[in-house]
C-alpha positions in Angstrom: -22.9 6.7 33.7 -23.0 2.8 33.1 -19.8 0.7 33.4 -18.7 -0.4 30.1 -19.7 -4.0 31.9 -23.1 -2.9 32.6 -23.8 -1.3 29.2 -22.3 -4.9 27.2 -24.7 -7.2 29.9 -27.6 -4.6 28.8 -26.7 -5.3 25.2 -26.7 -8.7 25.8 -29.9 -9.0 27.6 -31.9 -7.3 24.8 -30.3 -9.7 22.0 -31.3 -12.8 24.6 -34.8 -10.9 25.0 -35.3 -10.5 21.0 -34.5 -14.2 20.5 -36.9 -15.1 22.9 -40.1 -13.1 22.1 -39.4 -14.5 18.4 -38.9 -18.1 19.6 -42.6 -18.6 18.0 -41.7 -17.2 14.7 -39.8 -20.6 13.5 -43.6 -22.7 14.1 -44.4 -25.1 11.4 -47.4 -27.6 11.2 -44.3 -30.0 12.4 -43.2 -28.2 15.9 -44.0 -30.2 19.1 -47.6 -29.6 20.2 -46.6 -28.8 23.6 -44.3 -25.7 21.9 -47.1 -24.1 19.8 -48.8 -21.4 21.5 -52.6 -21.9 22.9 -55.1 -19.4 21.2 -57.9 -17.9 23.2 -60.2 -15.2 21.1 -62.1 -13.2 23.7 -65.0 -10.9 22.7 -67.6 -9.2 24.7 -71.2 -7.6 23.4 -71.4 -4.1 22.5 -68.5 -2.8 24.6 -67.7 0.9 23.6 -64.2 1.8 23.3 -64.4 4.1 26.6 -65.8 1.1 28.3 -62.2 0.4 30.1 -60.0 2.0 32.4 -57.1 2.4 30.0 -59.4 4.1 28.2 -60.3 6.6 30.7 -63.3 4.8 32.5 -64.0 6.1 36.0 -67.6 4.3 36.5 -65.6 1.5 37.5 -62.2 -0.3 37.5 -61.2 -2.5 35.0 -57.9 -4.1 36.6 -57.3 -7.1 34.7 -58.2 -5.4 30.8 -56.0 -3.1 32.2 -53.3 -5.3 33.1 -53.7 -6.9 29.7 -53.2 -3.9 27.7 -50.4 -3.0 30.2 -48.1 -6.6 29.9 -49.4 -7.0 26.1 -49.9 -5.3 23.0 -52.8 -2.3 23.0 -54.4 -1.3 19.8 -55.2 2.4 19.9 -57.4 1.9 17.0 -58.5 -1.7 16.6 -61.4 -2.3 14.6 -64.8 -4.3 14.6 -65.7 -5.7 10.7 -69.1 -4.6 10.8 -71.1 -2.1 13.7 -72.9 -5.1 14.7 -72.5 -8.9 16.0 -73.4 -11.4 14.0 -71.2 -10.0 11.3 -68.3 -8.7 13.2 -68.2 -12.8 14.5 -68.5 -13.9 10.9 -65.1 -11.8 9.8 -63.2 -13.3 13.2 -64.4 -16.7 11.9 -63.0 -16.6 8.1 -60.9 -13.0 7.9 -63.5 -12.1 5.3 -65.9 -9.4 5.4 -69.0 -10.5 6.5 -71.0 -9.0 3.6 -68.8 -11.5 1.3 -71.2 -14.3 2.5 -73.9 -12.0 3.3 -73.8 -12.1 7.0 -75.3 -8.3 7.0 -76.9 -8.0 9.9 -77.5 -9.5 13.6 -79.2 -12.7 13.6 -78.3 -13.6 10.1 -75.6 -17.2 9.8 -72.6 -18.2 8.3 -72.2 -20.4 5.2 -71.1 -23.9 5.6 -68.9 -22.8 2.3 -66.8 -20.8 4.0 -63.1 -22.0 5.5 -63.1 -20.9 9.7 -60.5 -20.3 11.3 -61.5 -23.9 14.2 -61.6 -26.0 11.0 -58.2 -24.9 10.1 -56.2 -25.2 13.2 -57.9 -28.6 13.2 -56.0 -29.7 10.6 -52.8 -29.1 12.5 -53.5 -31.1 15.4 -55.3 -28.1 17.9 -58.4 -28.9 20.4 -61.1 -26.3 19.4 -64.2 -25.3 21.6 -66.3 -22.4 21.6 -68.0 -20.6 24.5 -71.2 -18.6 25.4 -72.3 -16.7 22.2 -72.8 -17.7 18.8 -75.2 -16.0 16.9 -73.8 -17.5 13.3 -77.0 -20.0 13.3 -79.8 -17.6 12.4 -82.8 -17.1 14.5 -85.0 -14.9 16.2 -84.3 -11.7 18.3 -84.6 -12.1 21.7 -82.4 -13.8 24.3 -79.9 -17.1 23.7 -81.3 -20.3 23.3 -79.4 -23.8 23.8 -78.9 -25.0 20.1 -80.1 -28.3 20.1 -77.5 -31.1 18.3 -80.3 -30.8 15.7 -79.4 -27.0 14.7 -77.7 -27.8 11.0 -75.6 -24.5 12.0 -74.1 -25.0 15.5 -70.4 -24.6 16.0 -69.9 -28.0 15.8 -70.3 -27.7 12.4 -67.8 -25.3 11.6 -65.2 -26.8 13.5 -65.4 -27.1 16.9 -64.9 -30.2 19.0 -66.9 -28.7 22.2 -69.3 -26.1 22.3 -71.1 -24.6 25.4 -73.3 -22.1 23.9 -76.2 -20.3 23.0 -77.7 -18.9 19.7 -77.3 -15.1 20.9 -77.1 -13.0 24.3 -77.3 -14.4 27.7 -77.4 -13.3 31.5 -77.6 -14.8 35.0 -79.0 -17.9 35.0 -78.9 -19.1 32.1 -79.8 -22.7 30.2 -76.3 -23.0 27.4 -76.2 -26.0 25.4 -73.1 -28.5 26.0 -72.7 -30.1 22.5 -76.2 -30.1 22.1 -78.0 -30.8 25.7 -79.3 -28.0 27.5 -77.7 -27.2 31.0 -79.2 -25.0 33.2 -76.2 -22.8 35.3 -76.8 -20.7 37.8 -75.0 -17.4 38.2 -73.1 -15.0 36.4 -73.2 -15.9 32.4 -69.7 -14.7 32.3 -68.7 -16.1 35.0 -70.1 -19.6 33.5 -68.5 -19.6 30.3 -65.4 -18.9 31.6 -65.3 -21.6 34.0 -66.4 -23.6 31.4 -63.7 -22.5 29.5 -61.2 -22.9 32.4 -62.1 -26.9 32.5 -61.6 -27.4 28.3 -58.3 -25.2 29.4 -57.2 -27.6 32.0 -57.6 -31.2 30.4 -55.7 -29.8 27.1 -52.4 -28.4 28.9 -52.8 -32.0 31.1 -52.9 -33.6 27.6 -50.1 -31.0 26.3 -51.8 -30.4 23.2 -52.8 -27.3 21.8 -56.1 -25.6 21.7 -58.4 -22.9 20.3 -60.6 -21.6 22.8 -63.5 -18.8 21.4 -65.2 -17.2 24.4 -67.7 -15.3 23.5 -69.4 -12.9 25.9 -73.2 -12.3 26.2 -72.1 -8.5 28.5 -72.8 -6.2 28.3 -75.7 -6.2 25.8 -79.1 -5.2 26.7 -81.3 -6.6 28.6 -79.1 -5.6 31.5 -79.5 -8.2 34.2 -76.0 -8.3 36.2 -76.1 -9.7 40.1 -76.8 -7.9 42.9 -73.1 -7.7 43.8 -72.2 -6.4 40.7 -75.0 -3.9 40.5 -73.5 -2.8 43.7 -69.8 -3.0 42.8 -70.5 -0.5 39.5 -72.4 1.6 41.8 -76.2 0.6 40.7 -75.1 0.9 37.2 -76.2 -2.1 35.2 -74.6 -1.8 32.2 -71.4 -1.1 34.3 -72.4 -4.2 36.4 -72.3 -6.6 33.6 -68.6 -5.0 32.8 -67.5 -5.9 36.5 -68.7 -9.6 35.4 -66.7 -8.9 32.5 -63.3 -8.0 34.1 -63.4 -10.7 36.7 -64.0 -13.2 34.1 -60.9 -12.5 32.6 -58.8 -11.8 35.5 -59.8 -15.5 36.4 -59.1 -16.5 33.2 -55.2 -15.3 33.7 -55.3 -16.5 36.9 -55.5 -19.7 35.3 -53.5 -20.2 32.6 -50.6 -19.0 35.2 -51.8 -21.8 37.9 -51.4 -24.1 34.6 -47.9 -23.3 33.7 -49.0 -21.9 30.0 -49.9 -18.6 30.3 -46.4 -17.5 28.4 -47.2 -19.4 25.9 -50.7 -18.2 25.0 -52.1 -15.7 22.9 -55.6 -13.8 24.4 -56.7 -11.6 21.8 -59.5 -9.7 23.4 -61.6 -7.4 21.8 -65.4 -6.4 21.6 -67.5 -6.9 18.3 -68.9 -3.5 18.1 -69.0 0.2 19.6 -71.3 0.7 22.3 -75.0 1.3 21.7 -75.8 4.7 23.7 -79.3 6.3 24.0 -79.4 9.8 24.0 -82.9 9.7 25.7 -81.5 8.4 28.8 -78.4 9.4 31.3 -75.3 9.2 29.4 -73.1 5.7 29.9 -76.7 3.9 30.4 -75.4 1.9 27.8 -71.6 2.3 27.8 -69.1 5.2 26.3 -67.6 5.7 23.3 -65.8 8.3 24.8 -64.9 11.5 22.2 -65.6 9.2 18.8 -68.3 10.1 17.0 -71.3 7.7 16.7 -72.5 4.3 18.2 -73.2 0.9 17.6 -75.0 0.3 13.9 -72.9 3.0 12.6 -69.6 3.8 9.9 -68.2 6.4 12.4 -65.7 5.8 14.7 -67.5 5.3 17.9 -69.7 2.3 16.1 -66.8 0.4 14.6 -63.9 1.3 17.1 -63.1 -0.8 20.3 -60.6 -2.1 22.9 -58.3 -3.8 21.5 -55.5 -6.3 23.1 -53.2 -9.4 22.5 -51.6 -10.7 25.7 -49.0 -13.3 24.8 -45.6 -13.5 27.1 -43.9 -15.5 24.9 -43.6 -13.0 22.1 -44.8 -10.0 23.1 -42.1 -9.1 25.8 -42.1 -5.4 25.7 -45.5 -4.2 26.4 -46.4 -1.6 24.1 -49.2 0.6 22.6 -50.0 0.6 18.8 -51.2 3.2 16.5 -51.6 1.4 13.6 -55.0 -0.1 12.4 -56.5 -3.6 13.1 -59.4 -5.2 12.5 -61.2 -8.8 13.7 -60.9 -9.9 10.0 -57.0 -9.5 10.7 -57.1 -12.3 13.6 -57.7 -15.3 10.6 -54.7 -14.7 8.3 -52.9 -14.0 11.5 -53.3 -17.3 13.0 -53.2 -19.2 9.7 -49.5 -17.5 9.4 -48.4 -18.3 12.9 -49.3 -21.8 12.4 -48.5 -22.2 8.6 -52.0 -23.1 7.7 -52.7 -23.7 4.1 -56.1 -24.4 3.7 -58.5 -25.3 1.1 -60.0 -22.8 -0.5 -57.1 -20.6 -0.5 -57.6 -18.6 -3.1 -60.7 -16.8 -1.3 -60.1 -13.5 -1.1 -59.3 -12.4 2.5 -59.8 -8.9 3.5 -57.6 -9.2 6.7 -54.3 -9.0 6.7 -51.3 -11.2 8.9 -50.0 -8.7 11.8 -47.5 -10.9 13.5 -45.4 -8.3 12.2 -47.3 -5.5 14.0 -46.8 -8.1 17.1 -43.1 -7.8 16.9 -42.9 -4.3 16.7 -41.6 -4.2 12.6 -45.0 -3.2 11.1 -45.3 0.9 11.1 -48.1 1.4 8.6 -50.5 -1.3 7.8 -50.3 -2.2 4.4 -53.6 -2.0 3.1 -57.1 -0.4 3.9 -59.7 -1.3 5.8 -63.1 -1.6 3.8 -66.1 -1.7 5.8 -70.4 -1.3 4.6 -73.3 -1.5 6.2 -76.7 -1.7 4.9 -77.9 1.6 6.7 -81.4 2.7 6.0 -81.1 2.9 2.4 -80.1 -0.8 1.6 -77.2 -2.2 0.4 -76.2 -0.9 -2.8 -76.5 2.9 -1.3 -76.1 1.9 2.3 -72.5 3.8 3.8 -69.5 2.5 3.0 -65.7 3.6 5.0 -62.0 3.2 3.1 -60.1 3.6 5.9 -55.9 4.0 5.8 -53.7 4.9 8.0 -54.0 8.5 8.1 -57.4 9.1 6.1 -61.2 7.8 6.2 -63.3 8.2 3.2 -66.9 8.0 4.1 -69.7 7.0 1.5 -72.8 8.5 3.3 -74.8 7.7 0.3 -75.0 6.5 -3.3 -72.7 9.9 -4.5 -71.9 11.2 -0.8 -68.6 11.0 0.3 -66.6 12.9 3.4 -63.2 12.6 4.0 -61.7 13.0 7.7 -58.1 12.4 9.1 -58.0 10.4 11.7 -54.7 11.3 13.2 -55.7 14.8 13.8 -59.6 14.4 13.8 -59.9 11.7 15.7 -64.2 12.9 16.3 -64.5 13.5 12.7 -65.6 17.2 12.8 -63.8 18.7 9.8 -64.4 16.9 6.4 -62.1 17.0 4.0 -63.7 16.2 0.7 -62.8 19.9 -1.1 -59.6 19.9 0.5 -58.3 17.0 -0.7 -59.5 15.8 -3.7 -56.2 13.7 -4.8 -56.7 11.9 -1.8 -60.3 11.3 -2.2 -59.8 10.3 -5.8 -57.6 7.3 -5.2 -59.7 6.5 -2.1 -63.1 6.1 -4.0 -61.2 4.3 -7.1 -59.9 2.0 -4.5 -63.4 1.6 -2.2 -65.2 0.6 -6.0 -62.8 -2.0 -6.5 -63.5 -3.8 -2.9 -67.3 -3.2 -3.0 -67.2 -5.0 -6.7 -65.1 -8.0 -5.0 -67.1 -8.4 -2.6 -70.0 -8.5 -4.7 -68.9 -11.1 -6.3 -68.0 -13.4 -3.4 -71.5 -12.6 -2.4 -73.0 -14.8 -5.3 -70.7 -17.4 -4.4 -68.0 -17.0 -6.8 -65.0 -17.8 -4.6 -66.1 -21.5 -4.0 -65.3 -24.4 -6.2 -68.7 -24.6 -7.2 -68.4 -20.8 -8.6 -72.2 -20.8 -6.5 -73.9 -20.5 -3.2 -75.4 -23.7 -2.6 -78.9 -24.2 -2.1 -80.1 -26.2 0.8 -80.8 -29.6 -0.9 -77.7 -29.2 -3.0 -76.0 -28.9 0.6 -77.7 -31.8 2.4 -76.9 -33.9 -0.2 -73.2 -33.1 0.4 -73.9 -33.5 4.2 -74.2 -29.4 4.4 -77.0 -27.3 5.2 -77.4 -23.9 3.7 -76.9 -20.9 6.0 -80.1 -18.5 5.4 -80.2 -15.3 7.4 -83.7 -14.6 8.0 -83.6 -11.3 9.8 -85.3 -7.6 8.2 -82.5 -5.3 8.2 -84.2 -2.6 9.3 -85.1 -4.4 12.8 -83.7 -2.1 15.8 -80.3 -3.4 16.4 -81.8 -3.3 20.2 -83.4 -6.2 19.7 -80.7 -8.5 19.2 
């Protein structure tokens, strides 16, 4: 039994420890640069949620993802916006669903209309750069190119004051573009961005100013083209290769920020944009796991939409822990712009994310609102699926007047739907679902900007714009990108 001494210095030491993991909480637009926390948004390329050792992986080791979710916060069911790239990186970029600005598919861009999240923490003083890949420019399927300082869509125009990157995927060897001029790099792509990354990093903390780095990983998405030592670390699996590539990347990345002196004061929020993309016509984990969730990449169900999930952040997050509640890349926006007391322009564009710094402290039990998600599917838009999710429940519009209804707590591989069960439930699910389809809708023809319109492109060169025009069939195989 503890001392009465013992127990008060206990008590004492968790009111000392609260204080300090909400030390960030008082940040204004006015705090000391050198006192507001670095950001770093880390995503890989079709990771599936079994794709790390937390997660059960055995094909390899994933020691420094593991250490993440081990000295951070671990999402148990964080969410990808969409079951593909392009528009998964659209939502991290604006909170939004992708489909309000009809980002629907891989390969298709981003509107120069739209707020993102490296214009706003611009306005409050942060460094921004962006890393390895974009795929928010439009193009053609096939492997990365360098976007030249010509490309009206590169991240430089949406915010970012360095960009090494390329249009979509990338492996060994690869050319990027630096702010427009191709650079050959030999190697591991992961390994490149990162120390790319590591350099922007470096001369910021020097500087003491604050920064926004977006690292963007190019692994493990087909073609799989990991080096020979990584091939023969994951056991002469390639996908499992690239993943090595992966976890070292980001084991050098903490390496860093601790050799720097600002790794407490950091948030990592990693993440990947989809579930993995499995083939059952080959051995199984050829192309990742999604473990016991049903589904795969391009799909509503759990395995195409759920992924690893983890915020690593010393400063605040000082008791490691594992959350049940749901999250969602469209969350990371309106999270940041709270942490930083963003107001933006724009700001009455609907956001579909929702601020979880309270989920970051521990207070936030339930989230608060529904997750919408749609995809066009085979049947199009208008009857491709659509998924309300909640806490508990997932409605799932399979078609135009389809629905099932699963519970996720105790379903967790959706086997058993609900729909006749339930039918309260599903009646205040679809009521709600038609409501968020119809809003998004409407942002879709452009009526959240000031111009109550989607701008065409002379309208937008004229205003030193260019219109983003996605310029990809739908009903391309998602393999291809």
């Amino acid at each position: 039994m503890r001392s009465p001494q013992s127990r008060l210095a206990a008590g004492i030491g968790m009111i000392f420890l609260a204080v300090a993991c909400r030390f960030a909480a008082a940040l204004s637009p006015d705090t000391p640069s050198d006192q507001r926390p670095n950001i770093i948004l880390c995503m890989t390329d079709d990771q599936g949620w079994g794709d790390v050792g937390y997660n059960g992986l055995t094909k390899i080791k994933t020691p420094n993802l593991d250490a993440m979710a081990a000295n951070g916060l671990r999402f148990d069911r964080f969410y990808s916006a969409h079951p593909s790239c392009s528009p998964t990186r659209a939502s991290v970029m604006t909170g939004r669903h992708p489909y309000r600005m009809q980002c629907d598919w891989p390969g298709m861009s981003l509107r120069l209309q739209e707020q993102t999240i490296a214009r706003a923490v611009k306005q409050v003083g942060y460094s921004t750069s962006h890393f390895g890949k974009w795929h928010l420019s439009g193009g053609k399927p096939g492997g990365g190119r360098a976007l030249p300082e010509s490309d009206p869509l590169h991240p430089g125009h949406f915010g970012f004051d360095e960009w090494f990157t390329v249009s979509n995927w990338f492996d060994t060897d690869w050319t990027f573009s630096r702010n427009g001029e191709p650079t050959k790099i030999e190697g591991d792509g992961s390994d490149a961005i990162m120390t790319e990354a590591l350099q922007f990093i470096k001369r910021n903390a020097q500087e003491k100013k604050p920064f926004l780095a977006v690292i963007w990983f190019g692994s493990p998405h087909v073609p799989l083209a990991p080096t020979a030592a990584d091939l023969k670390a994951a056991g002469g699996s390639p996908y499992y290769g690239e993943m090595v590539g992966v976890d070292r990347s980001m084991g050098a990345l903490r390496q860093g920020l601790r050799k720097l002196g600002i790794a407490d004061n950091t948030m990592i929020w990693f993440n990947s944009d989809n579930g993995a993309w499995m083939d059952d016509t080959v051995e199984p984990d050829a192309f990742g796991s999604n473990s016991h969730l049903r589904g795969h990449k391009g799909e509503l169900w759990e395995g195409g939409i759920r992924v690893p999930g983890i915020i690593e952040w010393p400063a605040r997050i000082c008791k490691p822990s594992i959350t049940h509640v749901p999250a969602v890349t469209s969350d990371i926006y309106p999270t940041i712009m709270e942490l930083l007391g963003i107001k933006v322009a724009n700001q009455n564009l609907p956001i579909d994310g929702i601020n979880i710094l309270p989920l970051i402290d521990g207070t936030m039990t339930e989230r608060p609102r529904p997750i919408g998600f749609w995809h066009h599917g085979e049947r199009g838009l208008q009857d491709g699926p659509v998924v309300w999710s909640d806490n508990q429940y997932k409605l799932h519009r399979r078609g135009k007047d389809t629905y099932e209804l699963y519970d996720l707590i105790n379903d967790i591989s959706e086997k058993k739907n609900l729909i006749d069960e339930e039918p309260a439930i599903a009646a205040t699910m679809k009521a709600e679902m038609a409501a968020w389809l119809e809003s998004v809708m409407q942002s879709r023809k452009g009526l959240d900007y000031p111009e109550k319109k989607v701008l065409e492109p002379e309208e937008q060169q004229s205003a030193g714009k260019s219109q983003a025009v996605g310029n990809v069939n739908a009903r391309e195989s998602l393999t291809a990108f």
